[in-house]
Structure formats: structure tokens, C-alpha cells
C-alpha positions in Angstrom: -25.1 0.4 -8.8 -24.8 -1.3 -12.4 -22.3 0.7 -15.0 -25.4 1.3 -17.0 -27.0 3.7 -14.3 -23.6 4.9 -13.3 -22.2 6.2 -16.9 -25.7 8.0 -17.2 -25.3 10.5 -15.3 -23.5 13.3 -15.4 -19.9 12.8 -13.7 -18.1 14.1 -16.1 -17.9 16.7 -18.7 -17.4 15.0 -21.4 -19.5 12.2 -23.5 -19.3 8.3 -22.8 -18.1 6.7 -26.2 -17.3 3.1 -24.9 -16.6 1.9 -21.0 -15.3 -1.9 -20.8 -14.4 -3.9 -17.5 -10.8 -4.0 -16.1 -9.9 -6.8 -13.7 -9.7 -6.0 -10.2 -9.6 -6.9 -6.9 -12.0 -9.8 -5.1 -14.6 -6.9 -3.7 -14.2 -3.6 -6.4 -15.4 -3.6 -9.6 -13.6 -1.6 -12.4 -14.8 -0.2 -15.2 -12.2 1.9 -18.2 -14.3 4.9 -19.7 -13.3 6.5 -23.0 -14.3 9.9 -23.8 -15.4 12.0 -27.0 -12.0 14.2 -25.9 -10.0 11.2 -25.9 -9.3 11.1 -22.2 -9.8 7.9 -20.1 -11.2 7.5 -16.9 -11.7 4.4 -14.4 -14.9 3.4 -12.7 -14.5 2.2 -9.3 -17.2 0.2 -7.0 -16.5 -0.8 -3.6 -18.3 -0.8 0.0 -19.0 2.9 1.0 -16.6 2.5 3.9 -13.7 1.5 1.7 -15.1 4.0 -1.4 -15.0 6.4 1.3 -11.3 5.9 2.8 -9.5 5.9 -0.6 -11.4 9.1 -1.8 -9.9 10.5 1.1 -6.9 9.6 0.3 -6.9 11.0 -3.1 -8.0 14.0 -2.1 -5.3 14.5 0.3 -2.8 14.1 -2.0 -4.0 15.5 -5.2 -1.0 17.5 -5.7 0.8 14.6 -6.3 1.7 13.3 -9.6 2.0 9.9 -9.0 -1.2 9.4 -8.0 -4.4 9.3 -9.8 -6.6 12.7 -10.2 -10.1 12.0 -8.8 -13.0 13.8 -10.7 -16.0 12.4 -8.8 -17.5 10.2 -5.7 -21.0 9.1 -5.9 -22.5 11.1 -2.8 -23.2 7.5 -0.9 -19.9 6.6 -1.7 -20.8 3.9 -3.9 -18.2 4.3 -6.8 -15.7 7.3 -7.2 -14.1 7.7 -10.6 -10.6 8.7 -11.1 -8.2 10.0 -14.4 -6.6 6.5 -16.0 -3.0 6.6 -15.7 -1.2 4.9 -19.1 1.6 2.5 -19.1 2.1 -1.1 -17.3 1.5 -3.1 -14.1 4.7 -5.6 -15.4 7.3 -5.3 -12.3 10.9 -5.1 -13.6 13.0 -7.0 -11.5 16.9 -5.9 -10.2 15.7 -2.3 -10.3 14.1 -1.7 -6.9 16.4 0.5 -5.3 15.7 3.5 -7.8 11.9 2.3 -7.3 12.0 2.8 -3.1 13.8 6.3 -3.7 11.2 7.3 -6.0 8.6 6.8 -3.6 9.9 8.2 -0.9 10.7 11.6 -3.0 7.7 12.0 -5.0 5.5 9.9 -2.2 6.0 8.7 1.1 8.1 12.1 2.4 4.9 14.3 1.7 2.0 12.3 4.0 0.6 14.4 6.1 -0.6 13.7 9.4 -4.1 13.3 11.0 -5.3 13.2 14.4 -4.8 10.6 16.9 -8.9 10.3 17.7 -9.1 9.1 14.1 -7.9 6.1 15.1 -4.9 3.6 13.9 -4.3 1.3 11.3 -7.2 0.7 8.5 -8.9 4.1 8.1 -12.9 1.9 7.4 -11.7 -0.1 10.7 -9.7 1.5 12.7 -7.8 0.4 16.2 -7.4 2.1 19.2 -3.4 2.3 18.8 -0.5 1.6 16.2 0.5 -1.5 18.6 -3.1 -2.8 18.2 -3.1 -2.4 14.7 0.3 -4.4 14.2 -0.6 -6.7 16.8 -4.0 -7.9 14.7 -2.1 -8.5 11.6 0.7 -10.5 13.1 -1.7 -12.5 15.0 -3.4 -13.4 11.7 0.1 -14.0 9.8 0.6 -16.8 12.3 -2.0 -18.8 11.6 -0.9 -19.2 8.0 2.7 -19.2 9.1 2.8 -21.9 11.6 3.9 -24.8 9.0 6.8 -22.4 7.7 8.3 -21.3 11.1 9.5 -22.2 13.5 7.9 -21.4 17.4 11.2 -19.2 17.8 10.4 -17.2 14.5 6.7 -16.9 15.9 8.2 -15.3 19.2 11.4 -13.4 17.9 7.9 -11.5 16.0 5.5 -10.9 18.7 8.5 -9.9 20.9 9.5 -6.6 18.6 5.7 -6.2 18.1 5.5 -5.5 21.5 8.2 -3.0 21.6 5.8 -1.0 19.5 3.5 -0.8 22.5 5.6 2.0 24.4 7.0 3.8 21.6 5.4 7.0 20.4 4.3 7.2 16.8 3.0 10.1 14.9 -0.3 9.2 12.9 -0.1 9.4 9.0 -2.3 9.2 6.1 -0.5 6.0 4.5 -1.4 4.7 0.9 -1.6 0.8 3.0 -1.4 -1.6 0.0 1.8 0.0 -1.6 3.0 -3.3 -3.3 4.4 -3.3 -6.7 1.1 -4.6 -7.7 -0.5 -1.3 -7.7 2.3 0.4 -9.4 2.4 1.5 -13.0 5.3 1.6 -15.2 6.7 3.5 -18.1 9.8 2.3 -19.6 10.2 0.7 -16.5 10.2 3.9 -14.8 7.5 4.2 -11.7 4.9 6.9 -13.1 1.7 5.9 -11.2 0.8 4.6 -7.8 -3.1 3.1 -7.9 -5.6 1.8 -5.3 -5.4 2.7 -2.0 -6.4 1.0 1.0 -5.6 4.0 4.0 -3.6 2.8 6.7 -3.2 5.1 9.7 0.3 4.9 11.3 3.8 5.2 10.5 5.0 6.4 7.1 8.0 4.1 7.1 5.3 1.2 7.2 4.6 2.0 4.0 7.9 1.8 2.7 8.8 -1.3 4.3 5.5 -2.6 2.5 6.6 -1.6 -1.1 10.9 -3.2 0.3 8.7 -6.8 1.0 6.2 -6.5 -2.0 8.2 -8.8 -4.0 10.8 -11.5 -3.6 14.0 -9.6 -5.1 16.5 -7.7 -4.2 15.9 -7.7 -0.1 18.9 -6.5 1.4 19.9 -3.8 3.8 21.6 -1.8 0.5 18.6 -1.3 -0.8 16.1 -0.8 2.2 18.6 1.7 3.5 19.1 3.6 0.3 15.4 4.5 0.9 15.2 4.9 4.6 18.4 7.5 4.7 16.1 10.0 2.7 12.5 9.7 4.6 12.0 12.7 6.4 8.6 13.4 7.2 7.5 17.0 8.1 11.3 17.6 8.6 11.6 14.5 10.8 13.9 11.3 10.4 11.5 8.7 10.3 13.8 5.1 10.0 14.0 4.5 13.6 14.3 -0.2 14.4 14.8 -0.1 10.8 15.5 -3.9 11.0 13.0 -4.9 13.3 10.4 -3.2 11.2 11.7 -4.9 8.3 11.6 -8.3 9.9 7.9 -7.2 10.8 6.8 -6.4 7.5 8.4 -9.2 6.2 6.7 -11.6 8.7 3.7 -10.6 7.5 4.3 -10.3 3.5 4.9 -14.7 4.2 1.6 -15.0 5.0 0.5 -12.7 2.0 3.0 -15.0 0.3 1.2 -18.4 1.4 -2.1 -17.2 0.3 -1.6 -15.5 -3.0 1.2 -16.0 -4.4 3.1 -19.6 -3.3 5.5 -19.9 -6.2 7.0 -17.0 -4.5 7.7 -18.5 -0.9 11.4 -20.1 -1.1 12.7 -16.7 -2.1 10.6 -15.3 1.0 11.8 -17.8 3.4 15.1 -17.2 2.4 15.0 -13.7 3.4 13.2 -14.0 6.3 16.4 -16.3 7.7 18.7 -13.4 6.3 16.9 -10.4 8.0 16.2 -12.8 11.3 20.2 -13.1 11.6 20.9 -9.4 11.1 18.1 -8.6 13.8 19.6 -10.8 16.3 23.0 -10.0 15.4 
């Protein structure tokens, strides 16, 4: 659907005074509306499936300040449309420690689980299992990570994916692309967590995804600062700590390869760090 049809009709209460374009992702279009009451609003187009998932998301968590408060989705799923959240997408380096904790308090520790016949991992394609799930994406990490790593790497991962296979997770609603490039910031502060892309599986997934999201600061300090205070539904939820660090890590090189290459020396040289305390 264009932005023309879209911001004539009636999804919100307020007049349209201007709507410009915001940049987005590969497949979502974005769209900034101003209105006569001076609030701001984004426009977001995706495949149904995918509008679908992350308006279930939102609603799930629409107590939460951190997230954005959505106000409408088009009844085919075709765009939903969601309160703007002010401030910047600039990362501030040296400061992710206070940045895990903060998600974890006014985030991660309040998912909420779902049932196991939903299925596992992306929530418009699931698996049949968490194992699966992890499984798929380290199977596709190799084949970008092949000229990095070495065979030993390759196996050290597939051998504590395996592990996975007998243990018994809980299923979560997770926020699945929580990287610091959909955070927003206020004087460097976190005050807004955008775009989510579901994941069903283990919360501390998703905190081990924001830990890998960038290059600095990747030690055990400040993983574990984090992990000591996610309790989920009461529960301690940091079990192979490590070994789902290494995982996540594994997988943010391949990320790494693809989009963002300038990054990959500081990546590798984690990956050796983490590798050494797993084995150790």
C-alpha cells in the first residue's frame, strides 16, 4: 500500500500535517508522521507475516516504557504504525555495562512466556525446537565463516550447539534483533528499544545478542554484570553462560562479515578470548 492511501484513512485521531521517509531496513518501508497536536508517529510496511509478529510483540509488552506504543495495524497486516520515540541511534562506546543492566531491568526480566506448540525460534518461521532453531543459524554462520576459522572453531561451535539438544528451555517472547542498532539514546542514556523481529526461545539469547551487538567492551565483567540480575518469572536464567556467549558470538562474525567488515579484527579478537575461557 503507497503512503498516500495509507495516511488517508483514519488511523489516528489526529490530522496529517506532513509525513517524510525514514531510512530503514532492506524489506520495511518507514514513514515519520507529524500531527496538528504536535505528536509524531512512524509508518511501518513489511510482509504481513513479519507486520504480524512484531505487532505481537508490541502488544505484549505495551506496558513497557522502553518500547514503542502501537496505535494501529492495518487489518491484513500490511503496515502497523507506532508513537516515534525522540533522541539518537549514535552508540556511545565504553558504556555497555550500564546499557545490559538496563535492559535486563526495564526489558528482558519481564518477557513472558508462550506455548511450546507455537513453535521456536523466528515467530513468521518457526522451528520445531530451540536446538533447531540454533542449529539453522550456525549452519548459515559457517558458510561465511569458513575463511576466518579455523575447522576446530567450526566444531568447538556445532559441538555446544548440540548440547542445546537435551537441555530443557522455557519458550519466551524475545525482542530477536536487540542490537544496539535499534536502540535509541538520550544523553547517551538507553530510552527506546525499536523494531522487533520475535524470536521464540530463551530470554538470555536476547541478552547475549545486545553483549555481541558491537565490537567493545566484550568481557566476562560486563556480560556477567547483566546475567547476575536476569530472573525471569522468578527464575535464574544464565545457565552455559560462556558457551552461549561463544554461540552468539559465532554467529554476530558472520553478521560481522556481511554488514559491517571494518568491524571484524575486533570480533576475531574476541572470539579467540571467549574460545580460551570456554575451553579453560
Amino acid at each position: 500500500m503507497e503512503i498516500k492511501e495509507i495516511i488517508q484513512e483514519k488511523i489516528l485521531d489526529s490530522e496529517i500535517i506532513e509525513c517524510k521517509p525514514l531510512t530503514g531496513g532492506t524489506v520495511s518501508q518507514l514513514f515519520l508522521l507529524q500531527t496538528n497536536d504536535g505528536k509524531q508517529y512512524v509508518v511501518k510496511s513489511n510482509g504481513p507475516e513479519i507486520t504480524q509478529s512484531e505487532a505481537y510483540y508490541l502488544k505484549c509488552y505495551e506496558e513497557l516504557e522502553l518500547l514503542p506504543n502501537l496505535h494501529y495495524v492495518e487489518p491484513s497486516n500490511k503496515y502497523l504504525v507506532y508513537s516515534f520515540i525522540e533522541g539518537s541511534t549514535n552508540y556511545v562506546r565504553n558504556n555497555k555495562q550500564e546499557l545490559l543492566v538496563t535492559l535486563v531491568h526495564d526489558l528482558i526480566k519481564h518477557y513472558k512466556t508462550v506455548p511450546e506448540t507455537i513453535g521456536w525460534g523466528w515467530a513468521d518461521e518457526p522451528t520445531d525446537s530451540w536446538y533447531a532453531y540454533l542449529l539453522n543459524r550456525t549452519m548459515d554462520a559457517k558458510k561465511v565463516l569458513d575463511p576466518y576459522l579455523g575447522e576446530d572453531d567450526h566444531d568447538l561451535l556445532f559441538d555446544l550447539v548440540q548440547k542445546v539438544e537435551g537441555m530443557k528451555v522455557q519458550p519466551y517472547l524475545l525482542h530477536g534483533d536487540l542490537g544496539v542498532h535499534n536502540f535509541i539514546f538520550n544523553d547517551d542514556h538507553l530510552c527506546g528499544v525499536i523494531d522487533p523481529t520475535p524470536v521464540i526461545g530463551d530470554p538470555l539469547y536476547d541478552l547475549i545478542y545486545a553483549f555481541c551487538s558491537s565490537p567493545d567492551d566484550l568481557t566476562q565483567q560486563t556480560i556477567e554484570s547483566a546475567a547476575d540480575v536476569l530472573k525471569v518469572g522468578g527464575k535464574q536464567v544464565n545457565a552455559n553462560l560462556y558457551e552461549n556467549v561463544l554461540i552468539g558470538l559465532y554467529h554476530r562474525l558472520a553478521a560481522c562479515v556481511k554488514h559491517h567488515p571494518s568491524d571484524l579484527k575486533e570480533y576475531l579478537n574476541a572470539w579467540h578470548v571467549w574460545k580460551k575461557i570456554v575451553l579453560e
